[in-house]
N, C-alpha and C positions, 0 to 999 in steps of 0.2 A: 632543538626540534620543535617546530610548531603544534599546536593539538587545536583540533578545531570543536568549539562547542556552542549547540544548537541549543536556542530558550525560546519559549512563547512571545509571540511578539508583543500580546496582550499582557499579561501581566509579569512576565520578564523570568518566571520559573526556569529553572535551570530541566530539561528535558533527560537529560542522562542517556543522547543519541552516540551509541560509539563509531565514529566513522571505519572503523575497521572492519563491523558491519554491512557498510554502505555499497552499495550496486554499481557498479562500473556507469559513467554517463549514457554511454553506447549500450548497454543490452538492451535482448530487444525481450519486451512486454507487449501481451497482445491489449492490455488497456489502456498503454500506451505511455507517455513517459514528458507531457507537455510542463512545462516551469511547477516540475516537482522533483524530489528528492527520494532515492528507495531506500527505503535498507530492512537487510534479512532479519534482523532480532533486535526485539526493544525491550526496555525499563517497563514491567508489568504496573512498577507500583507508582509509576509518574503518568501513566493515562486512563482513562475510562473507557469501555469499549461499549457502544450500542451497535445493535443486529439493525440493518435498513432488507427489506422487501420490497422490492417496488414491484410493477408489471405496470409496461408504457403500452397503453394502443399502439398493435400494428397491424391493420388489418391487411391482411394478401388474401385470403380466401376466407370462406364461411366458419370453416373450420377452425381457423388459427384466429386467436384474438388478443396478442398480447407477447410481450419480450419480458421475460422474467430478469429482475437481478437482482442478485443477492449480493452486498458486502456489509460489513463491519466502518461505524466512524470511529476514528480516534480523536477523542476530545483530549485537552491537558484537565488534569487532576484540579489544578488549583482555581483556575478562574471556571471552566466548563467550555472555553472556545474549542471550534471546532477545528484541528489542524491538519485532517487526513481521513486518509481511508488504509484499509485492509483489503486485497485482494487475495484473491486463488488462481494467480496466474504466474507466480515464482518458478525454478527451476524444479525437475520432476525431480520427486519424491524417491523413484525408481529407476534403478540401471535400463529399465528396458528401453528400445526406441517407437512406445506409443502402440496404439488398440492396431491391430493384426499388420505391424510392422509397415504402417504409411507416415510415422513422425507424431511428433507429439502434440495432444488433441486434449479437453476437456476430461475426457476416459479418466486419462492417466492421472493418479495424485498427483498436486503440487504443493511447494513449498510455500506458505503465504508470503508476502510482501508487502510492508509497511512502507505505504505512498504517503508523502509530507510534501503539502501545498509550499513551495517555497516563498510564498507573500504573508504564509502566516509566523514565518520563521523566522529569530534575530541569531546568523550565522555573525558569530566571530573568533578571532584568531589569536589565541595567546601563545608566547613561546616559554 
């Protein structure tokens, strides 16, 4: 049986990603899913997490001045490169079907989702 294991491209650390965690290619994410990798639960003590804030100019009216976002980078531990992000757009939290039953929205908790830049990644295959 094959096992597949994920290290920093940079400095070649072993990541301690378990694919058995990993997100199906196909779900769907609303931040979307372009040459990267997901998975639901990682190795605390193999990354570093920093908090990002941004707010991008947008303006539509006088009122409104800005797009907020909020996520988490996951750095590796050893070197400091940068290999992903953390979102809040994983599967709900909750059995419910989303804020006054129109499907699931922002409202509702989610699961986070560890997104891994697949260019930062040394995927290989041992049996």
């Amino acid at each position: 049986m094959a096992f597949t294991m994920y290290s920093c491209k940079e400095c070649g650390s072993d990541l301690n990603l378990n694919p058995n965690d990993l997100f199906p290619p196909d779900f769907y994410f609303e931040a979307g899913n372009k040459a990267t990798i997901s998975f639901a639960a990682v190795d605390a003590d193999k990354f570093r997490f920093e908090k990002e804030d941004k707010i991008m100019p947008f303006f539509e009216t006088l009122n409104y001045w800005g797009i907020q976002r909020k996520r988490t980078k996951i750095k590796c531990n050893c070197c400091g490169h940068l290999v992903g992000y953390i979102y809040d757009d994983g599967p709900p939290l909750t059995g419910g079907i989303g804020q006054y039953g129109f499907g699931p929205s922002q409202v509702v908790p989610r699961a986070p989702r560890y997104r891994f830049k697949t260019k930062t990644l040394l995927i290989s295959s041992q049996t």
